[in-house]
C-alpha angles and dihedrals in degrees: 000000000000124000144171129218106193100174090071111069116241092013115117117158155349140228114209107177123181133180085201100057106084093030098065119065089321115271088325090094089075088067098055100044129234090128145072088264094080097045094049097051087047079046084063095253118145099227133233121174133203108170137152125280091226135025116284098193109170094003086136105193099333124164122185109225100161105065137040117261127226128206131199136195112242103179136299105354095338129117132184118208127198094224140058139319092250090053089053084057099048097038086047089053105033098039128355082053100020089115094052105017112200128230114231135039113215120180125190161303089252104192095223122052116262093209134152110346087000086094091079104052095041125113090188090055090042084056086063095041098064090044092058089050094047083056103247109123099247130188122199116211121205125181114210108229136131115240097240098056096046114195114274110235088264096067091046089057081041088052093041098052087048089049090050084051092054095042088049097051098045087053078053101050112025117208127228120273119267087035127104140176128256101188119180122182124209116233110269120016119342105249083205145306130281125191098227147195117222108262118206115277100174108178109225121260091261115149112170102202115191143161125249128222087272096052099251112133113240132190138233114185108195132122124149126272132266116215128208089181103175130175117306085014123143086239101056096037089055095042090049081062100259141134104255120213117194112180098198126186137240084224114084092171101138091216099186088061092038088057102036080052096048089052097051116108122198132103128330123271089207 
């Protein structure tokens, strides 16, 4: 999505990239809520909207470099692209917006958390990644539910109304480059909001091999999670019931290692 806020000076426009868009009922979906689409517009942003044709789930960052890609209008400021979330954001950014870029990424509402490792799988998170280092500030939104109990249409306005109050309050307090925001909502109303650290989420080691009608064997990789939640954690903020806010960093440099290797004496490796 892109949108403007002209009544704020300086303020032109904002991003808002989701994996979940196109794969649920088309475009469509932007008219009936459940995204970011619907609170930045309530925030006072005018909306634009690049998202996949098809669900990325997974699809961690992603970019496709060895085919062509092809983009479609799909209404009013909307586009659909046939690759990945992180290429909607960089086609967003790079070409389809190049001449007003807009100031601020926002991804979601992904219908699953992203919390703990998630982050690295994540093709939401990935949305608000590239924008960051595209250099445009990006929240990724995330609502906690299991798949078989899908939200009513009441948590999804409660969901809504906590995401315009984020977005509000980031527009109100910029963080720093090279930051962006990792935000995951607990099912029902938000009892508050917690400023968080990412807890561990590691998948079980759960590969389902089977044979196809052919006779050719095919893999499933699934399993379910183990959680080392901890104090001031995603996962325990979530599961008390809270909005969860992760500021996470470009810079993946470990610098305790780093430290503790450029310290060590010993031979040379070269």
């Amino acid at each position: 999505m892109f949108t403007t806020r002209p009544e704020i000076a300086g303020t032109f426009g904002v991003v808002a990239t989701t994996h979940w868009i196109a794969s649920q009922v088309g475009m469509a979906v932007l008219e009936r809520g459940g995204n970011a689409f619907d609170a930045a517009v309530a925030a006072g942003f005018e909306t634009y909207v690049v998202a996949p044709d098809r669900e990325q789930s997974a699809s961690s960052h992603a970019l496709t470099m060895h085919r062509p890609l092809r983009v479609a209008k799909a209404g009013e400021r909307r586009w659909v692209v046939d690759g990945t979330p992180t290429d909607c954001v960089n086609l967003a950014l790079c070409s389809i917006l190049k001449e007003t870029p807009p100031d601020m990424v926002f991804s979601g509402i992904n219908l699953g958390p992203n919390l703990g490792d998630d982050v690295t799988y994540s093709g939401t998170v990935a949305c608000a990644f590239e924008g960051t280092l595209l250099g445009v500030p990006s929240i990724a939104f995330s609502l906690d539910f299991r798949r078989d109990d899908p939200p009513a249409e009441e948590a999804w306005a409660e969901t809504e109304a906590a995401v315009v109050k984020v977005i509000l309050f980031a527009t109100a307090n910029p963080f720093p480059r090279e930051t962006l925001w990792n935000v995951n909502f607990p099912s029902g109303q938000p009892v508050g909001v917690r400023a968080t650290r990412m807890g561990r989420r590691r998948y079980g080691e759960s590969v389902v091999e089977k044979i196809d009608p052919r006779g050719r064997p095919y893999f499933w990789i699934g399993g379910a999670h183990i959680d080392t939640a901890g104090d001031g954690t995603d996962l325990s903020a979530v599961a008390d019931g809270y909005v969860s806010i992760t500021p996470l960093h470009l810079d993946m440099t470990d610098y305790r290692a780093l430290a503790e290797l450029t310290g060590r004496k010993g031979p040379d490796l070269l």
